[in-house]
C-alpha positions in Angstrom: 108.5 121.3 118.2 109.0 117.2 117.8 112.3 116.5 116.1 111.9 114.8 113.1 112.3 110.6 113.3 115.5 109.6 112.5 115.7 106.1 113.8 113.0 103.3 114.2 112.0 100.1 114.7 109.1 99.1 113.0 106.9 95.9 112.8 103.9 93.6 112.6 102.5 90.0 112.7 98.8 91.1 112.4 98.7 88.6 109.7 100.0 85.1 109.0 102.6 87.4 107.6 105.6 88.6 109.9 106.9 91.6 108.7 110.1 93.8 110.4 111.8 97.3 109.1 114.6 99.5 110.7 114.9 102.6 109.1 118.2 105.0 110.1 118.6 108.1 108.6 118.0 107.7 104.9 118.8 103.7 105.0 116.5 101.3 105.3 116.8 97.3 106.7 113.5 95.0 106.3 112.8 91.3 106.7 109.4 89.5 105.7 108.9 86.3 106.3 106.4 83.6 107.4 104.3 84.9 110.3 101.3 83.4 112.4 102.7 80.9 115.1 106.2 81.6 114.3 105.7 85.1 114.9 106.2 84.8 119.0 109.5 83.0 118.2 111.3 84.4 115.2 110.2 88.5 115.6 112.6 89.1 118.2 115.7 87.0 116.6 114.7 89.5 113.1 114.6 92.5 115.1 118.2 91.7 116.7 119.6 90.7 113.3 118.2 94.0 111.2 120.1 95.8 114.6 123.2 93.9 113.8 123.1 94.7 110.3 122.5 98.8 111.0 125.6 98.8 113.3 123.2 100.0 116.4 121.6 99.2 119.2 117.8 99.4 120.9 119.0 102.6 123.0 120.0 104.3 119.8 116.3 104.7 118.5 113.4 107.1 118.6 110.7 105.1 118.8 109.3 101.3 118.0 106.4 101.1 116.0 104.1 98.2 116.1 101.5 96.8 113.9 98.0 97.4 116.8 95.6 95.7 114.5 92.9 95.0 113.7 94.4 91.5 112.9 94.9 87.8 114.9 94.6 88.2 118.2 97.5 86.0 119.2 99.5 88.2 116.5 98.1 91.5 117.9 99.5 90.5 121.5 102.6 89.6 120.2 103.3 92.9 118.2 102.2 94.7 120.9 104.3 93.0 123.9 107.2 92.8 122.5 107.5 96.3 121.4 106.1 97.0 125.4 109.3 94.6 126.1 111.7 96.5 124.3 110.7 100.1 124.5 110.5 99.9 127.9 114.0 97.9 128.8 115.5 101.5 126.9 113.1 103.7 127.6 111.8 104.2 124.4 108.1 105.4 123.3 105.9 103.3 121.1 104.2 104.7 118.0 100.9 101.9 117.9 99.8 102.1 113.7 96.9 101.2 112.4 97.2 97.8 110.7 94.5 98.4 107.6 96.6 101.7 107.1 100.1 99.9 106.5 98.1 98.0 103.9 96.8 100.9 102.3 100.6 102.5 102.4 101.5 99.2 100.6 98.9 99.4 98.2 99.9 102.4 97.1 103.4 101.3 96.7 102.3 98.4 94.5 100.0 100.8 92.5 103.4 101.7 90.6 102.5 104.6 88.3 99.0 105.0 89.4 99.7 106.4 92.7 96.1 104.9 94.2 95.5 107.5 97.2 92.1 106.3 97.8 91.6 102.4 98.5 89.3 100.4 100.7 91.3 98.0 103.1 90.0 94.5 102.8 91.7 91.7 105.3 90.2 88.2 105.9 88.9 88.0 109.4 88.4 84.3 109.2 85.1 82.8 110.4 83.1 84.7 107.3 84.5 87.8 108.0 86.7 91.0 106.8 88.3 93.7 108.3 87.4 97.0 106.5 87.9 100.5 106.2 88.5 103.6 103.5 91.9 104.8 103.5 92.5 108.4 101.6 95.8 109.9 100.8 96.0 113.8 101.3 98.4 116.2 101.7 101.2 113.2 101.7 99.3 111.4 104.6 97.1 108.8 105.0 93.7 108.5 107.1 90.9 106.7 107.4 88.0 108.3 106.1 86.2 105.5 108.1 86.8 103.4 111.1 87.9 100.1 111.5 85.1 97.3 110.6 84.3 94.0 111.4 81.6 93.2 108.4 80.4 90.2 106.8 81.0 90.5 102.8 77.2 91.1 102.6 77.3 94.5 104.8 80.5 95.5 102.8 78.5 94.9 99.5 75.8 96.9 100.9 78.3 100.2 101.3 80.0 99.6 98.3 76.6 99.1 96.3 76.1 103.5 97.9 79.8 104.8 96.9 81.5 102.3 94.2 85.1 102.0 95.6 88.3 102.9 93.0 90.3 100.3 94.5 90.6 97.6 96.8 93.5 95.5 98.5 94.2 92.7 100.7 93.5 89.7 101.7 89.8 89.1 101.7 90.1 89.8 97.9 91.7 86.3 97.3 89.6 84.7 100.4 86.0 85.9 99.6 86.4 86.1 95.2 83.7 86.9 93.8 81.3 87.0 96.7 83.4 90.8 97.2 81.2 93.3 94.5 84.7 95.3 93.2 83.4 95.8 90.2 85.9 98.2 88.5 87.9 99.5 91.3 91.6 98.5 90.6 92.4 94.8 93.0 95.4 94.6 94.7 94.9 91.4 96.5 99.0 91.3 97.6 98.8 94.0 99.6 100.1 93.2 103.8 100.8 95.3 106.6 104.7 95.4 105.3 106.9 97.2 108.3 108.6 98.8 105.0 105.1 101.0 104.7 104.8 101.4 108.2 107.9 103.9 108.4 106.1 106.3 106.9 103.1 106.1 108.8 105.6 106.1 112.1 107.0 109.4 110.9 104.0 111.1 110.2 102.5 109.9 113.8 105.3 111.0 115.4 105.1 114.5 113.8 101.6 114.7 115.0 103.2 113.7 118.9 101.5 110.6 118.1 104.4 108.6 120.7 103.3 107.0 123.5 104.3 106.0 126.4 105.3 102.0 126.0 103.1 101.0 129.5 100.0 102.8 127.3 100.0 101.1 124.3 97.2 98.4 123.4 96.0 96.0 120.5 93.1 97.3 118.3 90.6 94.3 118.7 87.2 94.6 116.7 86.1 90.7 117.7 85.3 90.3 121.2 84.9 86.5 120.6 88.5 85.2 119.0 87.9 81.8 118.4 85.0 79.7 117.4 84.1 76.4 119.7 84.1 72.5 118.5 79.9 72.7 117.9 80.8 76.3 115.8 83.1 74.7 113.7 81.5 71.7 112.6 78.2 73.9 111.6 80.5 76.4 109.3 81.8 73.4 108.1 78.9 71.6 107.0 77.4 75.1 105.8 80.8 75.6 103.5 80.2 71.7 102.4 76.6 72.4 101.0 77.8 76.0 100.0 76.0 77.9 102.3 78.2 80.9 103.9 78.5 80.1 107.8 77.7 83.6 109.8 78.3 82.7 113.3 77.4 85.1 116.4 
């Protein structure tokens, strides 16, 4: 039988958001702060201080748990090599967690009183696009009732328009507005991939001997193509000019 988690490492710069959490025993450490292409510089630096603050070093945890994605690329490569880094200078495994789920987790934390336990993920993808998927809490758990999805906000419409969704969070909310059919499902468009929620999720992985080895563990990419060339970017932007919404291959 797995022991139960008792110290980990947890983070994620999936989003312009950088995000870092230590849990020990029934304490907790966390820093958020601004993410994107500070990320590669400032996670390790949080990581060290949040260590410094616990009283412990790398070699006294369980496991690291890193934010896979789907999210940035560069910010998916950075999560995931510097918990490879780490893990493996102390022989530590990795617990890899599923990006749109610490969102949910989060979610549900800012649902106060309401307790949402079943909320569609919703992150801005850039270039006209959104991460997706449905997230249900059961039996004190989250998983998701669907994969993963790259969509446009058309396609998501689409599924919505066949099973009306009772809540929705993230960042596509605030990106897309109204072009996202909600209707009455409960917004929470502050909702990130916060390393607080990911502790959790790490525990729950780990009970399930969800650890990996740190050699094994990869980014969750849904976009083959990660960035958009020079003609691309001058026809979205003359599309968003005459307020046409730019769907590039």
């Amino acid at each position: 039988m797995t022991s139960a988690l008792t110290a980990c490492l947890a983070f994620d710069t999936a989003t312009e958001h950088l995000s870092i959490a230590l849990q020990v025993g029934d304490r907790v450490w966390s820093h958020d702060g601004a993410g994107g292409a500070l990320a590669s510089s400032t996670l390790i630096p949080g990581v060290m201080d949040l260590l410094a603050q616990a009283g412990i070093g790398l070699r006294d945890l369980d496991a690291i748990a890193f934010g896979r994605g789907p999210g940035a690329f560069t910010g998916l490569r950075t999560a995931c090599s510097v918990a490879q880094g780490l893990a493996l200078g102390v022989d530590k495994p990795v617990l890899p967690i599923d990006t749109l789920l610490a969102v949910a987790e989060d979610a549900r934390s800012l649902s106060g009183a309401e307790a949402i336990d079943d909320v569609w993920v919703t992150m801005d993808a850039r270039m006209d696009e959104i991460y997706a998927a449905h997230a249900l809490f059961e039996a004190g758990v989250w998983r998701l009732a669907t994969a993963p999805w790259l969509c446009t906000p058309k396609q998501l419409n689409e599924r919505w328009s066949i099973a009306v969704p009772r809540a929705v969070a993230g960042t596509a909310l605030a990106a897309f507005g109204d072009r996202l059919a909600c209707g009455a499902a409960l917004c929470l468009p502050q909702a990130l991939p916060r390393a607080r929620g990911m502790l959790p999720l790490a525990a729950a992985l780990w009970a399930r001997g969800g650890a990996v080895d740190a050699a094994l563990a990869l980014p969750l990419y849904l976009r083959d193509k990660v960035a958009q060339t020079m003609a691309e970017r001058a026809t979205a932007k003359a599309l968003a000019a005459s307020g046409v919404p730019a769907v590039l291959p």
